[in-house]
C-alpha positions in Angstrom: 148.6 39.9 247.8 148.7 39.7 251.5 146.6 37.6 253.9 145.3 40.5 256.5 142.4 42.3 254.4 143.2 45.5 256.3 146.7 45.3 254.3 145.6 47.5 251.5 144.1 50.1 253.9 147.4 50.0 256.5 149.2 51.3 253.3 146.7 54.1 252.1 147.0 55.2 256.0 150.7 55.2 255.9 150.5 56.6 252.6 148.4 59.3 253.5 150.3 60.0 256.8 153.3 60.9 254.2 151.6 62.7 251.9 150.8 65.0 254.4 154.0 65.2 256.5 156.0 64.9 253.7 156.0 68.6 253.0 156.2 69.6 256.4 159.6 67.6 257.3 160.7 69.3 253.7 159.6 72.9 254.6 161.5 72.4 258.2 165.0 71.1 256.7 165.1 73.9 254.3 164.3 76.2 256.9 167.0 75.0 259.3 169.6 74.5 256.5 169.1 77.9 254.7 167.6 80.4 256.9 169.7 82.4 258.5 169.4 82.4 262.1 169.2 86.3 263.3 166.6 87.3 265.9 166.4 91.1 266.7 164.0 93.6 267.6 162.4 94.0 264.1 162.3 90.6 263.3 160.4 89.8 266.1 158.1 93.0 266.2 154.7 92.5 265.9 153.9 93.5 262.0 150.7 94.3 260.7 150.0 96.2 257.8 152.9 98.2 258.2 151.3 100.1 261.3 152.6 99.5 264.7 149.8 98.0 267.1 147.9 100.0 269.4 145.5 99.5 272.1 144.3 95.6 272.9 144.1 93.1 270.5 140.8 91.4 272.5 137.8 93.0 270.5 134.4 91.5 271.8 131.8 90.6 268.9 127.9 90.6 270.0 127.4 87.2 269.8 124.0 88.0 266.8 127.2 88.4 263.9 127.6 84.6 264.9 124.2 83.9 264.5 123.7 85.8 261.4 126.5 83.7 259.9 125.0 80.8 260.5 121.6 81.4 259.8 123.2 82.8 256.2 125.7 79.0 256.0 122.0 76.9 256.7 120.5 79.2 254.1 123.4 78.7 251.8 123.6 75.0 251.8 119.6 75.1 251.6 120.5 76.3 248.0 123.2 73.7 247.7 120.5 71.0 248.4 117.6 72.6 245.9 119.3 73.4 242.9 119.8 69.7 241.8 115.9 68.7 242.7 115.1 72.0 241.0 117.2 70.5 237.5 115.7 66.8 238.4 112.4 67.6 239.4 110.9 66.2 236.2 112.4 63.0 236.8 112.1 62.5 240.3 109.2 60.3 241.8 106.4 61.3 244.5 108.7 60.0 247.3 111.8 62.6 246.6 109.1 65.2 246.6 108.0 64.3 249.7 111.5 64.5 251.5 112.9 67.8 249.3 109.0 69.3 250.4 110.1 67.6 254.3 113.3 69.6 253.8 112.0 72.8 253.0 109.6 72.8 255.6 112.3 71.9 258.4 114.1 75.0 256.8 111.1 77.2 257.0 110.3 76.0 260.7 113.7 76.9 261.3 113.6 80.5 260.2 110.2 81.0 262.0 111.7 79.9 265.1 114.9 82.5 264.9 112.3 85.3 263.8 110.1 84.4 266.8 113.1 84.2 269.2 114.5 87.8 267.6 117.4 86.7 266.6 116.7 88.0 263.4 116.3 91.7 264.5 119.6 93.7 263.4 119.9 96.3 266.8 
């Protein structure tokens, strides 16, 4: 169809570009055209869950929540990884056994080193 083989991919980006704006520039006009344009005090007033705000809005988290989230998303997608070589295992040859058993015991060295560091220890 055309002579530059980056032809077909230049229209997937420009496609791509407008799928994603598309709704955007839509959701502005309509906005500007029908909303009606009336600022006050209550619009404007900070609104959640019917309550009015008090005190700062900065609350410091310990930084172990963080940890514990992540430590419980590597755990997760461990899970995400085994369940399929669980199903397949029958199938599967010496050499995925050898990289799903590689796997697991990166994941294990992984725990051991949080346990030994106490990041694991809920205070």
């Amino acid at each position: 169809m055309a002579a530059n083989p980056y032809f077909s991919l230049a229209v997937l980006f420009v496609v791509a570009l407008g799928f994603g704006f598309t709704p955007l520039a839509l959701a502005w006009l309509w906005a500007r055209t029908f909303s009606p344009q009336k600022p006050n005090a209550v619009k404007n007033a900070i609104y959640e869950c019917g309550l009015e705000s008090r005190g700062d809005a900065w609350v410091q988290f310990r930084s172990a929540y963080y940890l514990y989230a992540i430590i419980f998303l590597i755990f997760d997608v461990e899970a995400v990884f085994l369940l399929p070589f669980a199903v397949a295992f029958t199938g599967l040859g010496v050499a995925a056994t050898l990289s799903m058993l590689v796997f697991v015991l990166l994941l294990i060295e992984g725990l051991a080193w949080a346990w030994a560091k106490g990041v694991l220890t809920w205070v």
